[in-house]
TIDRENDO-452941 format. One line per 4 residues: number of its first residue (from 0); their letters; for each residue x, y, z of N, C-alpha, C, O, CB. Coordinates in nm, 4 decimals. Glycine has a CB too. Example, Ala and Ser with C-alpha at 12.3 -4.5 7.8 and 13.67 -1.06 7.14 Angstrom:
// TIDRENDO-452941
0 = as = 1.3190:-0.5690:0.7800:1.2300:-0.4500:0.7800:1.3200:-0.3300:0.7800:1.4236:-0.3319:0.8465:1.1308:-0.4473:0.9046 ~ 1.2850:-0.2250:0.7080:1.3670:-0.1060:0.7140:1.2900:0.0030:0.7870:1.3409:0.1138:0.8039:1.4084:-0.0598:0.5725
END
This chain:
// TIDRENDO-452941
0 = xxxx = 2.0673:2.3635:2.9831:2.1288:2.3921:2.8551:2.2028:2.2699:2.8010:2.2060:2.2525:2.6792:2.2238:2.5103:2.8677 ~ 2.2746:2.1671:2.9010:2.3569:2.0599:2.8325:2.2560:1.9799:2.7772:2.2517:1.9525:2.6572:2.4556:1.9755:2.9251 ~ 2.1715:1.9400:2.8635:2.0472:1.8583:2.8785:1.9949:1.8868:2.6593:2.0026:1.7942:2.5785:1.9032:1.9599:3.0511 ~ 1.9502:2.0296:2.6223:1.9376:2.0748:2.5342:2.0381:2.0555:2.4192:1.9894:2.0629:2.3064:1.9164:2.1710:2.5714
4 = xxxx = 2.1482:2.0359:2.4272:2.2293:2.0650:2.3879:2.2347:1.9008:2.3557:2.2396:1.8748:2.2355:2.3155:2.1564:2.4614 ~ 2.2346:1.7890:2.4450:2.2197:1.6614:2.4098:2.0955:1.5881:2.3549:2.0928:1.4721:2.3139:2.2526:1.6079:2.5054 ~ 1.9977:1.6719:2.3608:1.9071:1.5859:2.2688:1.8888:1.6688:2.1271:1.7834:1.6399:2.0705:1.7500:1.5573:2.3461 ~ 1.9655:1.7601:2.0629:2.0520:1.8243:1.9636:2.1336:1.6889:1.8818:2.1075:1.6325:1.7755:2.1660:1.9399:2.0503
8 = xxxx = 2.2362:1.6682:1.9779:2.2782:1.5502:1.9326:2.2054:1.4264:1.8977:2.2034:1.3835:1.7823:2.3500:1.5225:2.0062 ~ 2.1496:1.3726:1.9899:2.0298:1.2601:1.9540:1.9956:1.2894:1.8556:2.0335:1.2414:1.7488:1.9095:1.2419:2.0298 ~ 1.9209:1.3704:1.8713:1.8210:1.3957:1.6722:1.9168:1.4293:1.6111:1.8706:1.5107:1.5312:1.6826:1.5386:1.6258 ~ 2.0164:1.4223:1.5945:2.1547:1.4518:1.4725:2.1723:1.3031:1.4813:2.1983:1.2542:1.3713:2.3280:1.5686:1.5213
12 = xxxx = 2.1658:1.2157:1.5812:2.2413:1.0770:1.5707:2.1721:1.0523:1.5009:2.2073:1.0588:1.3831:2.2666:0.9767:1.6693 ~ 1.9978:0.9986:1.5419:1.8986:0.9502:1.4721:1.8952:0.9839:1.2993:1.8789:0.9111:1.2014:1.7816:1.0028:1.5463 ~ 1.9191:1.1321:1.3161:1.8672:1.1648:1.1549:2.0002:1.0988:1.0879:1.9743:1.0322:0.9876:1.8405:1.3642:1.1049 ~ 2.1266:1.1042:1.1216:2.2281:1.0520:1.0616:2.2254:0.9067:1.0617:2.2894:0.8558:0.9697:2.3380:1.0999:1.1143
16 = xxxx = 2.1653:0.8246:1.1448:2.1400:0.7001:1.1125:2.0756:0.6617:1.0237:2.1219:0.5721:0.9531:2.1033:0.6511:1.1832 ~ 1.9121:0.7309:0.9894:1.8390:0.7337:0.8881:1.8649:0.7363:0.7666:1.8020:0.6712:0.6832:1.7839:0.8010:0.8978 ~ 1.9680:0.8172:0.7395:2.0480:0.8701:0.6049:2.1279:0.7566:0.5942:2.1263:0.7044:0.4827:2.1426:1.0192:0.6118 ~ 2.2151:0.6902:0.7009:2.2808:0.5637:0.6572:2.1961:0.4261:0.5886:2.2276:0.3492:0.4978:2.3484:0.5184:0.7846
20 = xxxx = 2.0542:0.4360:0.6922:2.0011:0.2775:0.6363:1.8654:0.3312:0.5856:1.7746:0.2521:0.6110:1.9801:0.1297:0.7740 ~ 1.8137:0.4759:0.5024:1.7016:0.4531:0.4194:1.7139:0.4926:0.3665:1.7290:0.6132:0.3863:1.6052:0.4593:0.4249 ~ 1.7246:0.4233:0.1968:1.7455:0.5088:0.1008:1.6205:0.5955:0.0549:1.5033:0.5581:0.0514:1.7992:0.4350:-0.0017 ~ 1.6826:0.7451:0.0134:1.5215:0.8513:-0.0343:1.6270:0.8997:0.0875:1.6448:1.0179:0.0578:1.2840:0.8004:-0.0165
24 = xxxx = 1.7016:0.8752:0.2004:1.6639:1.0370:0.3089:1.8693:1.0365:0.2757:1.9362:0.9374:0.2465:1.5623:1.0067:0.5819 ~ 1.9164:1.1714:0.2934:2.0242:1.1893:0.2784:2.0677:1.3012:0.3436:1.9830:1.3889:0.3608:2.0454:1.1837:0.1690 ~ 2.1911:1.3225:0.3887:2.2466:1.4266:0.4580:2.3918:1.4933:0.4170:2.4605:1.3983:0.3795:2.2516:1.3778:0.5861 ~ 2.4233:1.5433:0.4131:2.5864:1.6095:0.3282:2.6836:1.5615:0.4404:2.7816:1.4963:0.4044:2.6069:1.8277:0.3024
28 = xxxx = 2.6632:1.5917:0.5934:2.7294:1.5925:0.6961:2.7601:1.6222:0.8493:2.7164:1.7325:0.8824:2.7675:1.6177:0.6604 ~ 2.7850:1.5951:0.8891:2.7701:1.6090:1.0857:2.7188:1.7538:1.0883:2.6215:1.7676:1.1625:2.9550:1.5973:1.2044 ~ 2.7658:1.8801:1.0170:2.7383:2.0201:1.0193:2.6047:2.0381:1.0119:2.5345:2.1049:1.0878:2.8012:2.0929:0.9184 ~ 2.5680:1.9660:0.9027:2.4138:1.9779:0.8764:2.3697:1.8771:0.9646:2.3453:1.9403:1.0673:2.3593:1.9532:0.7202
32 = xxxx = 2.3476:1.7716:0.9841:2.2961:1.6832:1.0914:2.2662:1.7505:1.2193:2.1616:1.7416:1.2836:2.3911:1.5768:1.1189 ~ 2.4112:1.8448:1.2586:2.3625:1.9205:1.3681:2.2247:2.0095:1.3552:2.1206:1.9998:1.4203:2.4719:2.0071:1.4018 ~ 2.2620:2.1052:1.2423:2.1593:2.2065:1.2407:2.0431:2.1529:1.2287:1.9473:2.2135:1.2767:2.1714:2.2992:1.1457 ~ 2.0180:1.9956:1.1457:1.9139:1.9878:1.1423:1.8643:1.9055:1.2663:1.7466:1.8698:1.2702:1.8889:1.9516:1.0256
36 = xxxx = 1.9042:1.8913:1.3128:1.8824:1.8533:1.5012:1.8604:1.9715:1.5775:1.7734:1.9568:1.6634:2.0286:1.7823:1.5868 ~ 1.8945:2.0451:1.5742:1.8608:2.1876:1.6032:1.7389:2.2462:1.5633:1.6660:2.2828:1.6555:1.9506:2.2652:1.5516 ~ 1.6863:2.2699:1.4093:1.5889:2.2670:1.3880:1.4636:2.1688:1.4065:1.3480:2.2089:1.3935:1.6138:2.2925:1.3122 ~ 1.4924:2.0552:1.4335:1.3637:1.9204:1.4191:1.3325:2.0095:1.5772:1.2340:2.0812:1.5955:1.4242:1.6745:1.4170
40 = xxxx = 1.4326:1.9856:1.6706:1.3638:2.0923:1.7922:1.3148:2.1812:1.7958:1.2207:2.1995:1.8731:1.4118:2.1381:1.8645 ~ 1.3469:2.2465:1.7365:1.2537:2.3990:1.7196:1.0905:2.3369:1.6693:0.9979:2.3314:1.7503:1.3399:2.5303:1.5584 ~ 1.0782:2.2997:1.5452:0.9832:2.2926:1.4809:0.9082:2.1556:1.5836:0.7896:2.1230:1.5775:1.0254:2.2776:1.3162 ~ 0.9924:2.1048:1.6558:0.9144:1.9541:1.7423:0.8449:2.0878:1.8023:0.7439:2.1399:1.7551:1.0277:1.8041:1.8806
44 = xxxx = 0.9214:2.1360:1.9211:0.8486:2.2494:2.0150:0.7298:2.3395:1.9805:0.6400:2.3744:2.0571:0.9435:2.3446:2.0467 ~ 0.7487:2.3776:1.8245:0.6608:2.5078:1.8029:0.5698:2.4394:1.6926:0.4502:2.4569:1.7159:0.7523:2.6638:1.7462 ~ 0.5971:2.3647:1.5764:0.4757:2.3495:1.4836:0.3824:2.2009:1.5243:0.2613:2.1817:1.5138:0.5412:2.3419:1.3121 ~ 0.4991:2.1023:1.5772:0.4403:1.9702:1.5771:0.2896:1.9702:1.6854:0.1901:1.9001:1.6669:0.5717:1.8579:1.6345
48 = xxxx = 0.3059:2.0467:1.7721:0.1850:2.0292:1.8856:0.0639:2.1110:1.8049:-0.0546:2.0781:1.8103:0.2276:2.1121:2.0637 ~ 0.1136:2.2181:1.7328:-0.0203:2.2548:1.6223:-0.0955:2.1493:1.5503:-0.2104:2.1122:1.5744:0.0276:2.3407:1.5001 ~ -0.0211:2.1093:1.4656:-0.0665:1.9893:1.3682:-0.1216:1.8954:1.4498:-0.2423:1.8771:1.4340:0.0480:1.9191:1.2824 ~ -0.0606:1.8250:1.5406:-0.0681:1.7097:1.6243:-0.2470:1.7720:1.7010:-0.3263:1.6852:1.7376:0.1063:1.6943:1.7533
52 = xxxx = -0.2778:1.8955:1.7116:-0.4244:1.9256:1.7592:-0.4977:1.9251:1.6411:-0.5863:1.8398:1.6381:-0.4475:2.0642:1.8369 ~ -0.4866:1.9936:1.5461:-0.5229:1.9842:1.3863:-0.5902:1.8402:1.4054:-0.7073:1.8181:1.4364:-0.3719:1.9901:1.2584 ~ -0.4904:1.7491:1.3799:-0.5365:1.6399:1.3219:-0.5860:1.5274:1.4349:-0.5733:1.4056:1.4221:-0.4259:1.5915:1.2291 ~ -0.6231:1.5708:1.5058:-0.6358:1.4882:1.6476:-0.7143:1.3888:1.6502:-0.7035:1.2832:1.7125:-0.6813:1.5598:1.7572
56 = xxxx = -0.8625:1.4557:1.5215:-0.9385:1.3408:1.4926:-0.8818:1.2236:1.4322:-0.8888:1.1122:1.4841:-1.0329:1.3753:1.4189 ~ -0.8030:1.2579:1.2785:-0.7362:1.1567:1.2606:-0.6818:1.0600:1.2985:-0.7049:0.9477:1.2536:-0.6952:1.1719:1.2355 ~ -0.6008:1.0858:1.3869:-0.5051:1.0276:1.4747:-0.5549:0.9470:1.5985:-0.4964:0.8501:1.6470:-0.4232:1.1327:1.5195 ~ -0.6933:1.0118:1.6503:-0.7899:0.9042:1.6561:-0.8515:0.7631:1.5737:-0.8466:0.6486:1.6187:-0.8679:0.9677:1.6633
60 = xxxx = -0.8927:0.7924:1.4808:-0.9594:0.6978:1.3908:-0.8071:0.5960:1.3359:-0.8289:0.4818:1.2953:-1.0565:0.8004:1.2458 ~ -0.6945:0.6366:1.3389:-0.6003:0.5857:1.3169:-0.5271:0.5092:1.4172:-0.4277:0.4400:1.3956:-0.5468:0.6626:1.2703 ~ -0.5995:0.5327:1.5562:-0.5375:0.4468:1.6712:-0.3962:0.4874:1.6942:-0.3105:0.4163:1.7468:-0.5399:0.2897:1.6388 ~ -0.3760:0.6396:1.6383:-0.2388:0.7097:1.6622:-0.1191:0.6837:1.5870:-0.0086:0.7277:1.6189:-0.1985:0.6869:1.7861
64 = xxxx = -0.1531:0.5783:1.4402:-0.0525:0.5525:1.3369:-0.0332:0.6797:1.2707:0.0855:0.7011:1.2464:-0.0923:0.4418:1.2365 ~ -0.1324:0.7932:1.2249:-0.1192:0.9344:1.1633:0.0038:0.9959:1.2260:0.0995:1.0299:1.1564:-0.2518:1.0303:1.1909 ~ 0.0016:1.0099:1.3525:0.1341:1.0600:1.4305:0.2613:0.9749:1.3489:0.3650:1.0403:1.3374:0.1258:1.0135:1.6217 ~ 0.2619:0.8875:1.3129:0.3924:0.8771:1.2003:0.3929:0.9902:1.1040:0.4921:1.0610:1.0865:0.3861:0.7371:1.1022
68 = xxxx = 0.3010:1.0029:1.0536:0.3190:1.0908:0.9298:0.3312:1.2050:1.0092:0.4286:1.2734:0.9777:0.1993:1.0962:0.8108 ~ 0.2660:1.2474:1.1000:0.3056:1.4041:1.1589:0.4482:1.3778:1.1952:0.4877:1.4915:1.2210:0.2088:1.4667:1.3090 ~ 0.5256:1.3163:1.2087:0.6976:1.3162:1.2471:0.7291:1.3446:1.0765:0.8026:1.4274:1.0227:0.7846:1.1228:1.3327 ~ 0.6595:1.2614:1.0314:0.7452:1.2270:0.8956:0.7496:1.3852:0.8156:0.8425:1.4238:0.7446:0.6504:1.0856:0.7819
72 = xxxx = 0.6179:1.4666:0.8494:0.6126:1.5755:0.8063:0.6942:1.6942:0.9143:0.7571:1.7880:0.8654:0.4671:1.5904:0.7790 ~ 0.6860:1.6801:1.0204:0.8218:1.7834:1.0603:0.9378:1.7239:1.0447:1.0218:1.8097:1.0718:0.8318:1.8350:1.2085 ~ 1.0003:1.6074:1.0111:1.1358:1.6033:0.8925:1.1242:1.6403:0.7674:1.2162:1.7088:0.7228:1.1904:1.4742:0.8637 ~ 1.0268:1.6110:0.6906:1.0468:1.7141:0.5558:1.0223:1.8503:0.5795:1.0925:1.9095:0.4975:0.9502:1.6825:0.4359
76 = xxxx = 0.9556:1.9388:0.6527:0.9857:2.0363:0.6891:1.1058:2.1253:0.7096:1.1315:2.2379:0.6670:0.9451:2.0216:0.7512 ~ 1.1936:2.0138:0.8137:1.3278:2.0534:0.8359:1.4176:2.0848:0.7307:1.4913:2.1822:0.7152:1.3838:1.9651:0.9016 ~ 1.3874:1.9329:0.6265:1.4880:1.9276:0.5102:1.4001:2.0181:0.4081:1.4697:2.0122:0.3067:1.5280:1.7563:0.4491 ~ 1.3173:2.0773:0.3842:1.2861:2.2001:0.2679:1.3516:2.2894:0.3597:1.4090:2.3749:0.2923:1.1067:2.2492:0.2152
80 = xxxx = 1.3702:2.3097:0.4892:1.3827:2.4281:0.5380:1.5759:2.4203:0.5195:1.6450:2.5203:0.5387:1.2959:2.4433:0.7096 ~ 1.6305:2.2937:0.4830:1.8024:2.3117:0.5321:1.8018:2.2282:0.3456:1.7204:2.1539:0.2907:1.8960:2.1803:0.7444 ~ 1.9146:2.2797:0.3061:1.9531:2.2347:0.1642:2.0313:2.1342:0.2308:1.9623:2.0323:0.2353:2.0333:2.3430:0.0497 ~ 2.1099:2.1210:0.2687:2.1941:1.8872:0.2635:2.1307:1.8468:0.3609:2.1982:1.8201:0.4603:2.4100:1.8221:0.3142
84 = xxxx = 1.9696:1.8260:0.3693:1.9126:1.7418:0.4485:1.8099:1.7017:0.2895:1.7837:1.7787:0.1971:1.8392:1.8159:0.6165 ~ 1.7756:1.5750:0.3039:1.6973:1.5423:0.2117:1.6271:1.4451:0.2168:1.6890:1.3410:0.2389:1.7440:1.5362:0.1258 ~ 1.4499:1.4300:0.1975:1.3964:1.3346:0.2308:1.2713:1.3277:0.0894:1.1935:1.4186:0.0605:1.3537:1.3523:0.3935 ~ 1.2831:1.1985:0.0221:1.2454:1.2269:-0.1166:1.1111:1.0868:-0.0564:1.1206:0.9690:-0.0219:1.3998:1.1969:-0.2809
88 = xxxx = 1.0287:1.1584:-0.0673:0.8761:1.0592:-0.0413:0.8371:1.0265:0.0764:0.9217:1.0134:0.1649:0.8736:0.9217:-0.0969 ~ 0.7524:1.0139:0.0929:0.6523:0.9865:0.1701:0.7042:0.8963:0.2892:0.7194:0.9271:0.4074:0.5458:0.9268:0.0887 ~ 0.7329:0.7456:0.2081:0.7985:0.6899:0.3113:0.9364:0.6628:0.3684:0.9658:0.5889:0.4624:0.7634:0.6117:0.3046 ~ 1.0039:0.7273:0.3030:1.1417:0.7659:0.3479:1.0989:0.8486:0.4759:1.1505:0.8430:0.5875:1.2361:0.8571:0.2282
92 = xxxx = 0.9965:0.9238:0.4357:0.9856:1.0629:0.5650:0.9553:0.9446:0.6966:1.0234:0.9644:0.7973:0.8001:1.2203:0.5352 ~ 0.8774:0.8483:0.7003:0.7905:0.7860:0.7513:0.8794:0.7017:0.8337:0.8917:0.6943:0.9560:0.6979:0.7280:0.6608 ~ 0.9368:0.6418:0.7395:1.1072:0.5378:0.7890:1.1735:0.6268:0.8896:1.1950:0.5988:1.0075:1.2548:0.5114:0.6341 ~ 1.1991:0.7234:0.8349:1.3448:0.8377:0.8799:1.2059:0.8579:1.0221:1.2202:0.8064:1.1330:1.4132:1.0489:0.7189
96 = xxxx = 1.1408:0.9019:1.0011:1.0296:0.9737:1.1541:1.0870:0.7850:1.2765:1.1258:0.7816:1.3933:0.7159:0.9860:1.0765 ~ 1.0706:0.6972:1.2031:1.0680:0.5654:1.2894:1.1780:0.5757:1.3671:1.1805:0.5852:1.4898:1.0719:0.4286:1.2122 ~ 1.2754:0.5734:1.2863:1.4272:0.5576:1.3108:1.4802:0.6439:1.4319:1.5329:0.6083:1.5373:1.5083:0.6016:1.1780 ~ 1.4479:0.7735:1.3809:1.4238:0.8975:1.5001:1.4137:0.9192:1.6289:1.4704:0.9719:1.7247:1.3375:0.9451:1.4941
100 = xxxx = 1.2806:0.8337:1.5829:1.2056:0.8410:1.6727:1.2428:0.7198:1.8100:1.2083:0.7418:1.9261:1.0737:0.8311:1.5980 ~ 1.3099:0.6077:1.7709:1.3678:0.5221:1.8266:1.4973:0.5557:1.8632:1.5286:0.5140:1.9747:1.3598:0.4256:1.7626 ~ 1.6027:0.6334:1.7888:1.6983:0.7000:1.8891:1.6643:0.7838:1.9474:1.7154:0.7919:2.0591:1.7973:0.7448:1.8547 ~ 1.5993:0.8524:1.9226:1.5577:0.9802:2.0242:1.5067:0.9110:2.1971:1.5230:0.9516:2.3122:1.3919:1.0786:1.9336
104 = xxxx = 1.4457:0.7996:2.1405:1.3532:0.7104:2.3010:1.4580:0.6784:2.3665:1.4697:0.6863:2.4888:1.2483:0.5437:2.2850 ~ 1.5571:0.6326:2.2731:1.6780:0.5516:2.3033:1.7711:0.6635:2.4245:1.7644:0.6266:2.5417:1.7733:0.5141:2.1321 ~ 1.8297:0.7561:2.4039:1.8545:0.8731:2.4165:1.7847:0.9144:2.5531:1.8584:0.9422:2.6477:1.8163:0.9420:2.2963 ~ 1.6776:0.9190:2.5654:1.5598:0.9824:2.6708:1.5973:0.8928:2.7858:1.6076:0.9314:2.9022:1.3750:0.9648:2.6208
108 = xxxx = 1.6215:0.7412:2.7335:1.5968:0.6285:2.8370:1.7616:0.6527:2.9161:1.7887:0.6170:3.0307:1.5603:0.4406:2.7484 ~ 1.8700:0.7324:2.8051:1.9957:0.6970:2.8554:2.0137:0.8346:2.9622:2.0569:0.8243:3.0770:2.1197:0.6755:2.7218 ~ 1.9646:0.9827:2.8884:1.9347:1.0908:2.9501:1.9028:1.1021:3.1236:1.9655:1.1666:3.2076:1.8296:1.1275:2.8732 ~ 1.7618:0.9996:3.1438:1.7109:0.9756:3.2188:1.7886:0.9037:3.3774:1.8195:0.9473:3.4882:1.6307:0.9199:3.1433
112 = xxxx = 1.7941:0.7791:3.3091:1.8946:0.7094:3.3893:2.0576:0.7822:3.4678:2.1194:0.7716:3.5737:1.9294:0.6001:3.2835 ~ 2.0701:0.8592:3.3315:2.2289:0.9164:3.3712:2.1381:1.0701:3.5084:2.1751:1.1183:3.6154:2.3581:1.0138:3.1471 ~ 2.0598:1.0832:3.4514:1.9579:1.1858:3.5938:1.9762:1.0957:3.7294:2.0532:1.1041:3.8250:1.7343:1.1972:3.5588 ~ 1.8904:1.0229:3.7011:1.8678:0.9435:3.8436:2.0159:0.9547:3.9295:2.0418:1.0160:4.0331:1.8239:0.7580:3.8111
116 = xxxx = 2.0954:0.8755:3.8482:2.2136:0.8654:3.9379:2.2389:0.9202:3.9730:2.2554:0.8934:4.0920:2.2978:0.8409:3.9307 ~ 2.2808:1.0766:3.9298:2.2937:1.2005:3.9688:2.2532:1.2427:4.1093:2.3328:1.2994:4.1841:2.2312:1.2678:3.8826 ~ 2.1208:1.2125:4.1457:2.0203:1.2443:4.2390:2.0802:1.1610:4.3522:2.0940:1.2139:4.4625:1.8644:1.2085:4.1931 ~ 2.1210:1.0199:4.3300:2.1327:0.9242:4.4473:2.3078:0.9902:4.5014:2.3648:0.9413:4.5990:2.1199:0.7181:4.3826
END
């Protein structure tokens, strides 16, 4: 549950970073940042692995660059689904999916490590 509960945060950091350095994506505040960290999980877990089979050919022939746009499209998802999340075009979605997507790794790598030690 903490484990859950911290990569909640991550995707609240990430998306709140996004909103700081791309303009087109915007957020009202930590409240919403949360929820919408809350939701990007939900919809990562339940719609993204749909689409992500959907388009598999694509994402083939694309050498796996399409998988940007499948992030970029479960963040606009999130933000039609939450009013002070906001992501206006294409590549704002695309930017904001990058950004994300690099704290989120960021996050995994710190997650991870703070595991190990644990163990020793």
């Amino acid at each position: 549950m903490i484990r859950f509960i911290l990569r909640v945060l991550i995707a609240a950091a990430g998306l709140w970073l996004a909103a700081r350095i791309i303009p087109g994506v915007t957020a009202d505040g930590w409240k919403t940042l949360i929820i919408a960290g809350f939701l990007l999980g939900i919809v990562n877990a339940i719609v993204r692995p749909v689409v992500t089979v959907l388009t598999f050919p694509l994402t083939i022939v694309t050498l796996g660059l399409f998988l940007l746009v499948v992030n970029a499209a479960m963040i606009g998802l999130v933000a039609w689904f939450l009013d002070g999340l906001a992501v206006n075009g294409l590549w704002a979605g695309i930017q904001a999916a990058v950004v994300t997507g690099i704290v989120s790794w960021i996050g995994q790598v710190l997650l991870g490590d703070a595991q190990n030690k644990a163990r020793e």
